[in-house]
C-alpha positions as CSV (number, residue, x, y, z in Angstrom):
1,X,27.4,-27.6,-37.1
2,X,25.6,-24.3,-37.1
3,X,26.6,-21.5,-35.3
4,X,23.8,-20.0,-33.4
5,X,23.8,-16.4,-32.1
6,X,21.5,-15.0,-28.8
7,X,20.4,-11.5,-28.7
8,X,20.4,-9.7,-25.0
9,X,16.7,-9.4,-23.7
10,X,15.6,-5.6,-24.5
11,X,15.1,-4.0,-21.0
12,X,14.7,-0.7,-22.1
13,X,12.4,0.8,-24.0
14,X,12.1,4.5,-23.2
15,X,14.4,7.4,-23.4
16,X,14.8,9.4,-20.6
17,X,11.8,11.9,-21.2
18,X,10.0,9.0,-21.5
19,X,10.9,7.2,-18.4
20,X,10.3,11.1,-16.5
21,X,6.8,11.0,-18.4
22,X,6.0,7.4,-16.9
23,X,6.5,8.2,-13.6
24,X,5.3,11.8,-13.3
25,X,1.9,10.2,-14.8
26,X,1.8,7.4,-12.1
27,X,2.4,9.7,-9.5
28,X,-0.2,12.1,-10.1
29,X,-2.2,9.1,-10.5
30,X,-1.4,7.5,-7.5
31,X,-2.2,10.2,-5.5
32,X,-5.2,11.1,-7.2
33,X,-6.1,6.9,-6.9
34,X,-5.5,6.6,-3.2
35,X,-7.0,10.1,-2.3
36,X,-10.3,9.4,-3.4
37,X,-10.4,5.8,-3.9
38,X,-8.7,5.1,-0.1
39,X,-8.2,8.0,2.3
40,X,-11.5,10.5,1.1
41,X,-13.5,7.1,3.0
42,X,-13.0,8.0,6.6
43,X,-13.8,11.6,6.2
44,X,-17.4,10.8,4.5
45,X,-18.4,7.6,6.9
46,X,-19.4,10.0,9.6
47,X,-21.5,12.1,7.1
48,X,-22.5,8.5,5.6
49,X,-23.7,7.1,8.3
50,X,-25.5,10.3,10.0
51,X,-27.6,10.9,6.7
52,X,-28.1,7.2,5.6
53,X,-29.0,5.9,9.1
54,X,-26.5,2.8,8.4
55,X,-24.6,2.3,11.5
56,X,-21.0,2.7,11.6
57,X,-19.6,-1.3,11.6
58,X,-22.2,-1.7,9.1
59,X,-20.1,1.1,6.6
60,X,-16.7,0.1,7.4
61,X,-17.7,-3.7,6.8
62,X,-18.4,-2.5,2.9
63,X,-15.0,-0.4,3.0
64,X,-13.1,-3.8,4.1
65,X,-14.7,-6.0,1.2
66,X,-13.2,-3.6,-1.1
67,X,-9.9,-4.0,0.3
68,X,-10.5,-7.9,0.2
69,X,-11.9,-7.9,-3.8
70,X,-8.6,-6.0,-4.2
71,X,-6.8,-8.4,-2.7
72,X,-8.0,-11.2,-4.8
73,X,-8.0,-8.3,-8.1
74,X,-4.4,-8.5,-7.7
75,X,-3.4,-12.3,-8.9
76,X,-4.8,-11.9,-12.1
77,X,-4.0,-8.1,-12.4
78,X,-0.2,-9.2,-11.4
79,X,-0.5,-11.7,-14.4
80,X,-1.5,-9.0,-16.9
81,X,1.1,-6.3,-15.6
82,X,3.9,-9.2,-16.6
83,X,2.4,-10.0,-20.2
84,X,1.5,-6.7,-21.7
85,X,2.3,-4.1,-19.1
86,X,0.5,-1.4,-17.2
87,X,-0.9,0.9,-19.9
88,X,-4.1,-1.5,-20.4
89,X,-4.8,-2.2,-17.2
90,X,-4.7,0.8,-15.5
91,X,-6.8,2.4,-17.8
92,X,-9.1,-0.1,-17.6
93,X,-9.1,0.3,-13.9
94,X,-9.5,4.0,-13.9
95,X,-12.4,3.6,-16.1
96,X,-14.5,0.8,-13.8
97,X,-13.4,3.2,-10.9
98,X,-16.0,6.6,-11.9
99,X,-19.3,3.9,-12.2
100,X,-18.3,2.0,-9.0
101,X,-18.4,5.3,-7.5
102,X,-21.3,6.7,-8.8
103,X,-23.3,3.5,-7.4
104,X,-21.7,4.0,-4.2
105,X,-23.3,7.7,-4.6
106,X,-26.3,6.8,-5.7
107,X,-26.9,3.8,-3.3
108,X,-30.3,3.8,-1.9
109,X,-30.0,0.9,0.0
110,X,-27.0,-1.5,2.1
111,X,-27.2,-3.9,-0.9
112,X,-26.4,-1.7,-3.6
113,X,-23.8,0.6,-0.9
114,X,-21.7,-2.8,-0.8
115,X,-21.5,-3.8,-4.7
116,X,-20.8,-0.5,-5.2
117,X,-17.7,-0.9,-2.7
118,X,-16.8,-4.4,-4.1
119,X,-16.8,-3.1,-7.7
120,X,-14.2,-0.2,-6.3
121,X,-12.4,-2.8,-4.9
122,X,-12.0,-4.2,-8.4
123,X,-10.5,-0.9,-9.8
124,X,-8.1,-0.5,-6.7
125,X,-6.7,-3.6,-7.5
126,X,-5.7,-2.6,-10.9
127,X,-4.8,0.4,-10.0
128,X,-3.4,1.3,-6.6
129,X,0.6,0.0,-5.9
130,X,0.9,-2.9,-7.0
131,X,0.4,-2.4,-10.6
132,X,2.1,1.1,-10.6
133,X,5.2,-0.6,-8.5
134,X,5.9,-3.4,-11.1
135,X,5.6,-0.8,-14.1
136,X,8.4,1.3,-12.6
137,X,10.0,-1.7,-11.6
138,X,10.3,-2.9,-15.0
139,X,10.6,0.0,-17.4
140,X,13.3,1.4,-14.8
141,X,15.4,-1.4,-14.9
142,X,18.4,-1.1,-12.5
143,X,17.4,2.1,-10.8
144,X,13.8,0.8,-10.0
145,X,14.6,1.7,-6.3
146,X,14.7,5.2,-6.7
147,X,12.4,5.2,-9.4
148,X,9.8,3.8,-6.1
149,X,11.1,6.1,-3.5
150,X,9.7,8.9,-5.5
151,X,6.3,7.4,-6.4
152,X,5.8,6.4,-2.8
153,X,7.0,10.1,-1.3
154,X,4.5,11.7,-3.6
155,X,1.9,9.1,-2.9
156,X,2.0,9.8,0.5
157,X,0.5,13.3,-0.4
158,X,-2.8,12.0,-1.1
159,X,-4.3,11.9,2.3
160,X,-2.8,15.8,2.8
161,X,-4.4,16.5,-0.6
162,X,-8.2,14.8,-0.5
163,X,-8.8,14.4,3.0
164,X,-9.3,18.2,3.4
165,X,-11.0,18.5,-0.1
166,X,-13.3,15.6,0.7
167,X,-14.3,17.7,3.9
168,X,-14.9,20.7,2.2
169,X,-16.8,19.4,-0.4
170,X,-19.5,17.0,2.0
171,X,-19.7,20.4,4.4
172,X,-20.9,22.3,1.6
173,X,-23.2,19.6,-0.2
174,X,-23.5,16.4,1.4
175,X,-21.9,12.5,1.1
176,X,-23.5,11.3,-2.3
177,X,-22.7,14.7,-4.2
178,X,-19.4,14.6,-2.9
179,X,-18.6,11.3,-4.4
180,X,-20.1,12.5,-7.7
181,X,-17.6,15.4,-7.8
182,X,-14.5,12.8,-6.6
183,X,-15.6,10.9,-9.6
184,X,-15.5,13.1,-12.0
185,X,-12.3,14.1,-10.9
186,X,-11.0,10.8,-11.0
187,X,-12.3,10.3,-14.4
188,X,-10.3,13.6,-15.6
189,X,-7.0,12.7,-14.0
190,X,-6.3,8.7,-14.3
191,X,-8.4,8.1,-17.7
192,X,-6.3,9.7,-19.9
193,X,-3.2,9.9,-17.3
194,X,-2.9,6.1,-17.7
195,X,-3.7,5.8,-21.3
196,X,-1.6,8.9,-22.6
197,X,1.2,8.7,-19.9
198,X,1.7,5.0,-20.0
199,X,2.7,4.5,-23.2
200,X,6.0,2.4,-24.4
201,X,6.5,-0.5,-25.4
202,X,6.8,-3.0,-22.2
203,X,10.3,-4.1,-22.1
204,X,11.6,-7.4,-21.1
205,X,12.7,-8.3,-17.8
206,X,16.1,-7.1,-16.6
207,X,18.2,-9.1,-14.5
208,X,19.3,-8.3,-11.1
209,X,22.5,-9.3,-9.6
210,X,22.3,-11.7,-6.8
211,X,18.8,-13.1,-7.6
212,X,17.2,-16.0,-8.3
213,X,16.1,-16.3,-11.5
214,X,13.7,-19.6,-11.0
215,X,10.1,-20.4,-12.6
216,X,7.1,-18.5,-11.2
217,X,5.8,-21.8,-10.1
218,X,8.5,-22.6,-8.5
219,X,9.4,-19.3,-6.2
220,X,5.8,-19.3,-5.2
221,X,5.9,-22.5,-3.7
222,X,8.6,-22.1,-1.8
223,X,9.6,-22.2,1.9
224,X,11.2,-18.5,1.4
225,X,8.4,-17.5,-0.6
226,X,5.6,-18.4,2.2
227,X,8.1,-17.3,4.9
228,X,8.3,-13.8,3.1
229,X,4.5,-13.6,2.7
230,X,4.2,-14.5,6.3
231,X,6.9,-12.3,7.3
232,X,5.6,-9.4,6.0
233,X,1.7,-9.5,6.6
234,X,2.6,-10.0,10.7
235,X,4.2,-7.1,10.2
236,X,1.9,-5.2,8.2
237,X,-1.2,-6.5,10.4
238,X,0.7,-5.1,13.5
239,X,2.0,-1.8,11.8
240,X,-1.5,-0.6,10.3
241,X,-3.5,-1.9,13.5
242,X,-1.2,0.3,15.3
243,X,-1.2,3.6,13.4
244,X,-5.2,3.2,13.0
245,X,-5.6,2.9,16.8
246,X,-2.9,5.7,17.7
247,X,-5.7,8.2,18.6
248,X,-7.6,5.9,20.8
249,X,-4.2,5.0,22.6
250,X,-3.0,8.8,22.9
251,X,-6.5,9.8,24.1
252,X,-6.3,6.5,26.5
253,X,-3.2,8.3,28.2
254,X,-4.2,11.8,28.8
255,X,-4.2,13.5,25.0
256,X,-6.9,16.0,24.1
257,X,-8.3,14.6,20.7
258,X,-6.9,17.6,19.1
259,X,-3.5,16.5,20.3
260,X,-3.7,13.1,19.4
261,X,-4.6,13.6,15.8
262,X,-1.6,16.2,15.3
263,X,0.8,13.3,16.9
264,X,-1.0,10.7,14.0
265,X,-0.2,13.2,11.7
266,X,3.6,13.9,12.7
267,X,3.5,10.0,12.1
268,X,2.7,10.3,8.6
269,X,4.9,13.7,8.0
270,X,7.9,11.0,9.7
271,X,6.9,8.0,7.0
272,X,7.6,10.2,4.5
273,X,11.0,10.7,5.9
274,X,11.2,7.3,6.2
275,X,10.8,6.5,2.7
276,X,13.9,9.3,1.7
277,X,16.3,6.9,4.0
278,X,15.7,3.8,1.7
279,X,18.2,4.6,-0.7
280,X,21.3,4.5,1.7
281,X,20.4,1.6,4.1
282,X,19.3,-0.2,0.6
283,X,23.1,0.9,-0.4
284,X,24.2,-0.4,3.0
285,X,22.3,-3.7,3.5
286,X,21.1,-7.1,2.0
287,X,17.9,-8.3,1.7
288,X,17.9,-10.6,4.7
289,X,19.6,-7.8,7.0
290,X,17.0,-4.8,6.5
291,X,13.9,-6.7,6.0
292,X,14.9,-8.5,9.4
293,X,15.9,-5.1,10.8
294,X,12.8,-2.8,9.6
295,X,10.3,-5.6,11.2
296,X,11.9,-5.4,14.3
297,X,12.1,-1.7,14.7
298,X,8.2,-2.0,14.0
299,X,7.7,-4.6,16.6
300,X,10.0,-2.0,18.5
301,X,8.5,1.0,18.3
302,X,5.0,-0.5,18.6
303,X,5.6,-1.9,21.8
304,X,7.4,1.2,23.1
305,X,3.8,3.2,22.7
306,X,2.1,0.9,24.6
307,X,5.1,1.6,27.7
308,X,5.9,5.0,27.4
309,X,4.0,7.8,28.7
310,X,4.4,11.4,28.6
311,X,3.5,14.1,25.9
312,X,7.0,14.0,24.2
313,X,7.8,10.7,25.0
314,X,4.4,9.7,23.4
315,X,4.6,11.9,19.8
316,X,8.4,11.1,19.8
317,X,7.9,7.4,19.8
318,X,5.2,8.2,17.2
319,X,7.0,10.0,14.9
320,X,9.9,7.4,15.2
321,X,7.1,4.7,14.2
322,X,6.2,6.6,11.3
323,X,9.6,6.7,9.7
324,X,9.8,2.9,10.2
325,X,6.6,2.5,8.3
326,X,7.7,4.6,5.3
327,X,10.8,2.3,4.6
328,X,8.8,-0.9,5.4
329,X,6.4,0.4,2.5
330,X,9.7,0.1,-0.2
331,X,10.8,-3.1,2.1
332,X,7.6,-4.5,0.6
333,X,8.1,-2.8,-3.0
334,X,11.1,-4.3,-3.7
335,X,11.0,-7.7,-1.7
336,X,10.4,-9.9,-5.4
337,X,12.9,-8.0,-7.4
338,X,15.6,-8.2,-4.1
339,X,14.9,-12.1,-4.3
340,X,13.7,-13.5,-7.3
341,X,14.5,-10.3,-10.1
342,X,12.1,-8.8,-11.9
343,X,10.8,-11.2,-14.7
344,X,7.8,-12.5,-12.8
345,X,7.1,-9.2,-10.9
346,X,3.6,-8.7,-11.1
347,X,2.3,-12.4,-10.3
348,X,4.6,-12.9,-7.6
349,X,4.1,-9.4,-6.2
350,X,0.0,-9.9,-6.8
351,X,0.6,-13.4,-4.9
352,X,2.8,-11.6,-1.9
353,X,0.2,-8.9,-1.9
354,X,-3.1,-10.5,-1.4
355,X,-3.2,-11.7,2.3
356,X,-1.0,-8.5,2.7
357,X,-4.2,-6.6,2.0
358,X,-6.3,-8.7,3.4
359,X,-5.0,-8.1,7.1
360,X,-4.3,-4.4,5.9
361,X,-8.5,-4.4,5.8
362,X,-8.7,-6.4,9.3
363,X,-5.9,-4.7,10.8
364,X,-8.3,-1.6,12.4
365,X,-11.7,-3.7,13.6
366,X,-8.7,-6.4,15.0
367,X,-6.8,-3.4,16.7
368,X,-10.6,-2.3,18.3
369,X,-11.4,-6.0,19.2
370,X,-7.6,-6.7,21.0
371,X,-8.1,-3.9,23.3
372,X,-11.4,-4.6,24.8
373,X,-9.9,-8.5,24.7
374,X,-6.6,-7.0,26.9
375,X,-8.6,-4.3,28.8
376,X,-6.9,-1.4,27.3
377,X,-4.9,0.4,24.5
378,X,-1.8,0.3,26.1
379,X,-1.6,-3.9,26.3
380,X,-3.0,-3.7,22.8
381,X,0.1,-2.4,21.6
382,X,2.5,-4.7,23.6
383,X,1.0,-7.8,21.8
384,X,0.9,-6.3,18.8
385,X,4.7,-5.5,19.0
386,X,5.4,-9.4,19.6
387,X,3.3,-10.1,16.6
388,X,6.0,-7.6,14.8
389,X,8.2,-9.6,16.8
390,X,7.3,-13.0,15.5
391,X,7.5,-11.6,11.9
392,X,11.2,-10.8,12.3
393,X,11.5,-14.4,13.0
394,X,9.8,-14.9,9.8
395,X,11.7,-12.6,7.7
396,X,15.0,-14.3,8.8
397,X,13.7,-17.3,6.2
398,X,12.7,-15.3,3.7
399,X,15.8,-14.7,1.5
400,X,16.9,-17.5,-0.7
401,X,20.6,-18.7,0.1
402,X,21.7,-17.2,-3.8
403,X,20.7,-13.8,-2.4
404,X,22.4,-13.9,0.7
């Protein structure tokens, strides 16, 4: 009989300068990714729209099939980040982003303004989160949480970064030049960003305690599997359709606009908070307990803006909301690894993701369309706080019985 020996899988790869080089790469990337690609969009539609003569819903629409080709990016994408890691794919994505926006630029008709957006939404899907949270999540091993909470805190810069710079820029040219100057800069940060920064060799999975470590095939066709996906787009439909409509709300109560777009911005200041608190109550709880317990502090503090009235009742409610958004974001970062470990992280994660997205890119016409359905902003919130609700319910399936 032959003795035979087994060697421990290699999960890591990358000394500690190397581990600081990966993540200071992705998140100057990230921002850089979702500053142009995501948040420099609703700063230029108005300018858009005034100088193209294409009506507002008509822009938007274009925007959303981005979000939805990134959606469907991401199965694929999610199969590549598990084979051969993040280096290729990002790259690749960072390069298809600078030509998709240069068409969108240089669009001179609807047709061409659209493939333009669906070929963006190609490069976000290889490029925004998800592919940037299963890198970490791999090559950081056991301390992937932290590893996250820092990506996603500096992430969360890229609105306060390219938001004012996109308005600068179309004030002093106009829309079409102003992508041409986001694209370059795109091209000169995440090009070489993801090719130089991401390099390593991709380790292999480590194991988490208190997983399960099952097939692919088999998690994603699972009762906890769909119950998770369904847990946490609810709650992602009712979150985003919420924070897009906050204006409208605050205005519908007595704000000025001025005043209403400083309490959406004390939101965002309190979901970068939010994401700071992870690490304790991820010290403190189980899977099961704070994913049930961040979805129903969004269904609460939803509904509580649609009951409340009152300047500082109003922006405190707001800013509580934020924070709860922030954690859901690493709720939803580390909901595979928390349940099924990290060995089929992209796939599953690109799986989890896609319908995620998909009411992430309905989330703000469907906010619009519930109010005129209810007759104001105010009811528009109180059902969207029982769909938060209802995904609580959800979420209460959604941990394996190993994990619990």
């Amino acid at each position: 009989m032959t003795a035979t020996t087994t060697t421990p899988p290699q999960t890591e790869t990358l000394d500690k300068a190397g581990l600081r080089r990966v993540l200071a790469t992705l998140c100057l990337t990230e921002i850089t990714s979702w500053g142009i690609l995501y948040y420099a969009f609703p700063v230029l539609s108005v300018a858009i729209s005034r100088e193209s003569g294409w009506s507002p819903s008509v822009i938007v629409a274009a925007f959303s099939i981005s979000q939805l080709v990134a959606a469907v990016v991401g199965i694929p994408v999610g199969r590549l980040l598990d084979a051969g890691g993040p280096r290729t794919v990002m790259t690749a994505g960072s390069v298809l982003a600078v030509p998709a926006l240069l068409v969108v630029a240089w669009s001179p008709n609807l047709p061409v303004f659209y493939a333009g957006w669906a070929l963006a939404g190609v490069a976000m899907g290889a490029v925004l989160y998800p592919p940037a949270f299963a890198a970490l999540t791999r090559w950081y091993g056991a301390d992937y949480v932290k590893a996250l909470m820092i990506l996603t805190l500096a992430a969360g810069l890229a609105s306060t970064v390219f938001a004012p710079l996109a308005a600068a820029l179309v004030e002093r040219y106009d829309w079409r030049a102003t992508y041409v100057v986001l694209a370059a800069i795109l091209a000169a940060v995440t090009i070489p960003g993801h090719f130089l920064g991401l390099r390593g060799r991709w380790p292999d999975p480590p194991r988490h305690p208190g997983t399960s470590a099952v097939d692919h095939r088999d998690a994603s066709r699972s009762r906890t599997f769909a119950a998770l996906v369904i847990a946490l787009s609810l709650a992602a439909f009712a979150a985003f359709a919420a924070v897009f409509n906050l204006v409208p709300l605050l205005i519908e109560q007595g704000f000025s606009p001025g005043l209403a777009a400083l309490t959406l911005g004390l939101g965002g200041a309190g979901q970068v908070l939010g994401r700071i608190g992870y690490l304790p109550i991820a010290a403190h709880t189980g899977p099961r307990g704070r994913t049930v317990a961040i979805i129903a502090a969004t269904a609460a503090t939803t509904a509580l803006l649609g009951v409340v009235d009152g300047v500082t009742a109003l922006v405190s409610v707001a800013i509580g909301a934020g924070l709860v958004r922030g954690v859901f974001t690493l709720v939803q970062a580390t909901a595979i690894t928390d349940r099924w470990g990290a060995t089929h992280y992209g796939r599953l994660n690109g799986l989890m993701s896609a319908p995620i997205v998909i009411v992430m890119a309905l989330a703000p016409w469907a906010g619009t369309a519930l109010s005129s359905w209810t007759g104001s902003y105010a009811r528009t919130y109180l059902v969207l706080g029982g769909i938060a609700l209802l995904a609580a319910v959800f979420a209460a399936a959604s941990v394996p019985r190993r994990t619990t």
